[in-house]
N, C-alpha and C positions, 0 to 999 in steps of 0.2 A: 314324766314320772308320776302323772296322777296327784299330783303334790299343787292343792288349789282352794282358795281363798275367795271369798264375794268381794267385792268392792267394799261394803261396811267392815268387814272385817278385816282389811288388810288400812282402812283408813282408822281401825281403832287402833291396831297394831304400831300404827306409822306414827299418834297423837303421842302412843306411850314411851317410844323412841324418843320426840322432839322432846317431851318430859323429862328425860332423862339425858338428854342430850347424847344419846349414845351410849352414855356408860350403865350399859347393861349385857349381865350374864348372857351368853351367847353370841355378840358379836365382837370377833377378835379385835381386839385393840387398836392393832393397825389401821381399823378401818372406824373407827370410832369420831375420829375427829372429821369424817368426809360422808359421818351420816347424814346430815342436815340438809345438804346439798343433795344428796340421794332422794330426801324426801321429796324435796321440791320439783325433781325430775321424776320423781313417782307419782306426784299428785297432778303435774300438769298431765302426764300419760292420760292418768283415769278420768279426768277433767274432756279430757281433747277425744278420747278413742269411746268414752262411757261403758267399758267393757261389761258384760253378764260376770265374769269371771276369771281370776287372776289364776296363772300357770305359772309353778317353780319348774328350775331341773336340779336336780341335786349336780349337773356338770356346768360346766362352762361352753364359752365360743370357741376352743377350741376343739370340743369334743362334737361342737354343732360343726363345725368344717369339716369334719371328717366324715361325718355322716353324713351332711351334704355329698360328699363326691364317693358316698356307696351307689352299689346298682339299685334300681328297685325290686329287682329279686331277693336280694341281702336283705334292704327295708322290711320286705312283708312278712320274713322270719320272725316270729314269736321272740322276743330277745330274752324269756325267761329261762327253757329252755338248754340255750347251750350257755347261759353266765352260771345256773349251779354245775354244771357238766363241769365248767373250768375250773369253779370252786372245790368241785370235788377230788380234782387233779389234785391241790394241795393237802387236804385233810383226811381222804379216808384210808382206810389201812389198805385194801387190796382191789387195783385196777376190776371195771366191768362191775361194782358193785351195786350202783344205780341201776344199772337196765336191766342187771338179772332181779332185784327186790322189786324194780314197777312189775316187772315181767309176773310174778307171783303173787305182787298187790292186785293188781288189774281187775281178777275176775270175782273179789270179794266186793267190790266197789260198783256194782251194776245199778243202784238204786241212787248214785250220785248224778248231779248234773255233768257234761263235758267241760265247764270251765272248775268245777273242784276236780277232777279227774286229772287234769293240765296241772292243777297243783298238788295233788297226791304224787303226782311223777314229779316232782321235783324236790317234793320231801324226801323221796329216796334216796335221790343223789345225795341230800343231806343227811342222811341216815348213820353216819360217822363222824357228824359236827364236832361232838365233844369227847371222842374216845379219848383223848388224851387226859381227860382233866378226871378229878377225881370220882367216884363215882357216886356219894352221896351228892355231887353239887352237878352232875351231869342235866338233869334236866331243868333247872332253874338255870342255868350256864346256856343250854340251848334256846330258851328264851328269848336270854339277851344277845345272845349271838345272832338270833334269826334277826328280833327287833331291827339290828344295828349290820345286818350283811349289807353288802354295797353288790347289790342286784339291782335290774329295774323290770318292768313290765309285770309290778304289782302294786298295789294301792294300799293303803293302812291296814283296811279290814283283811285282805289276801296275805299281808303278810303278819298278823296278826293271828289268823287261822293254819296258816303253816308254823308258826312257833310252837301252838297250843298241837299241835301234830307234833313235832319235835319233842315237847316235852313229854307226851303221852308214849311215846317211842320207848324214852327212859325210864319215867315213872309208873308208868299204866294205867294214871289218874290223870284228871283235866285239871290244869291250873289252878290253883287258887286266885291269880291276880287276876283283881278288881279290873283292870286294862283291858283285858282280853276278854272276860265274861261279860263287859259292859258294850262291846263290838259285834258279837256273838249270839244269834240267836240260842234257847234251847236245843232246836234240832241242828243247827250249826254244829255245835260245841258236840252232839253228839256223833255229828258226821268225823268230826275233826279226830274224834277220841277211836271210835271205830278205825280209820287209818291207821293211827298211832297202834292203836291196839294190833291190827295184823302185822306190822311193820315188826315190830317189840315178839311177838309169836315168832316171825320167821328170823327174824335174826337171831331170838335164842336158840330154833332148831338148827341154825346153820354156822353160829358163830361167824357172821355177815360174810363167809366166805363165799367168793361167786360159783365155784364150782362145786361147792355142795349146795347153793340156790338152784342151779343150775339139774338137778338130779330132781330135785319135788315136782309135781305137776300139779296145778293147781285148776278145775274146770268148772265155769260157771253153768249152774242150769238153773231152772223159773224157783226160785226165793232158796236156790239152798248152791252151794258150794263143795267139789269133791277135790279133797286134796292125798294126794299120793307122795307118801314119804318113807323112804327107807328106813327099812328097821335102825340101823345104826346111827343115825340122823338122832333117835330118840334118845339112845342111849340111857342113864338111868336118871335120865330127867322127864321121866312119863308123865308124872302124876302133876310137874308143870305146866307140860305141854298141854295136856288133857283139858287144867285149870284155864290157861290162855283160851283155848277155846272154846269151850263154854263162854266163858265171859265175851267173845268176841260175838257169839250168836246170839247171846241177851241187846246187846247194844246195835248189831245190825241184823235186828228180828229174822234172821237167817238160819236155816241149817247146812250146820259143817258137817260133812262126810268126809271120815277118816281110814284112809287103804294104807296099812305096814305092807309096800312091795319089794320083796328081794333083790337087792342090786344085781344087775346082772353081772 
């Protein structure tokens, strides 16, 4: 799970443990009085193997037997992927709303690497993280939601960059926390904000429904973007829509072209 420590730092970890003899914030109680002994089979490990570097998983052994006895077809699948797809079974309001929003993210995003591109599509599926909760606390909510989602085949920095996307979704601004902008390069942060930015555009022209995503057309050409949206799509939130865009072309130095096509 990319969840990894040097040798020095899992034996400074382990000093402040034995200091404390276990009784410290974060390790559940139960297991407090069988720290000690933990240590000592951690120290002779790193003693005996002299490892480069120590690997968590946030699962256990028995989630390691089950994935032992997958095929290696199953293995090579991406597991990022289809864990928001399932996630998004539970929280978003209306089935197909991931694939129709990457479907229409996709061609603003030409100027991204293909591993932030792998994470833009999965911002989508999370594109509905927090409709329930209120709306002032919506993106500070997705945040903490992403921070703390039980996904894997991301690392600190990736899933720290999909938050600051989540939040950008909601608020149409980059984060303030010190956390995320200290992970994040500048043009990071501006990549991240761009996504969020189209993300936040199309779901207020669609009200995240997939079949009116499903009517826009969105086509990429060399530094500019033509999107074709039904007149009624706009509705009389123009001078919104209008705003969104602009602002989306400032941050991803791009020109949006914009077609009102008559539904048929």
């Amino acid at each position: 799970h990319r969840l990894t420590l040097t040798p020095a730092e899992m034996t400074g970890i382990m000093s402040a443990i034995d200091e404390a003899n276990g009784e410290m914030t974060g390790i559940p109680p139960a297991r407090r009085s069988s720290m000690r002994q933990a240590l000592k089979v951690m120290t002779a490990i790193i003693n005996v193997l002299d490892p480069s570097g120590i690997v968590f998983s946030s699962y256990g052994v028995r989630e390691g037997i089950l994935y032992h006895e997958l095929s290696n077809d199953i293995r090579r699948i991406h597991p990022l992927p289809p864990g928001v797809a399932e996630f998004a079974q539970k929280t978003q309001r209306y089935d197909g709303l991931g694939k129709s929003l990457s479907h229409q993210v996709m061609p603003f995003l030409g100027g991204l690497s293909e591993s932030k591109k792998r994470l833009a599509n999965a911002c989508c599926y999370l594109a509905d993280l927090t409709w329930l909760d209120h709306p002032d606390y919506r993106a500070s909510l997705a945040i903490e939601k992403m921070l703390g989602l039980s996904i894997v085949g991301i690392d600190h920095y990736e899933r720290a960059w999909m938050a600051a996307v989540l939040s950008v979704r909601y608020s149409g601004e980059f984060p303030g926390q010190s956390l995320l902008r200290g992970l994040l390069t500048r043009q990071e942060r501006e990549e991240a904000r761009l996504v969020g930015l189209v993300m936040r555009m199309l779901m207020s022209v669609s009200g995240g429904m997939p079949k009116l995503l499903d009517q826009i057309t969105t086509k990429e050409k060399k530094k500019s973007v033509k999107i074709t949206i039904p007149p009624a799509l706009f509705g009389t939130e123009t001078g919104l829509i209008n705003r969104r865009i602009t602002t989306i072309e400032k941050i991803g130095n791009l020109k949006v072209k914009v077609k009102l096509n008559a539904a048929d």
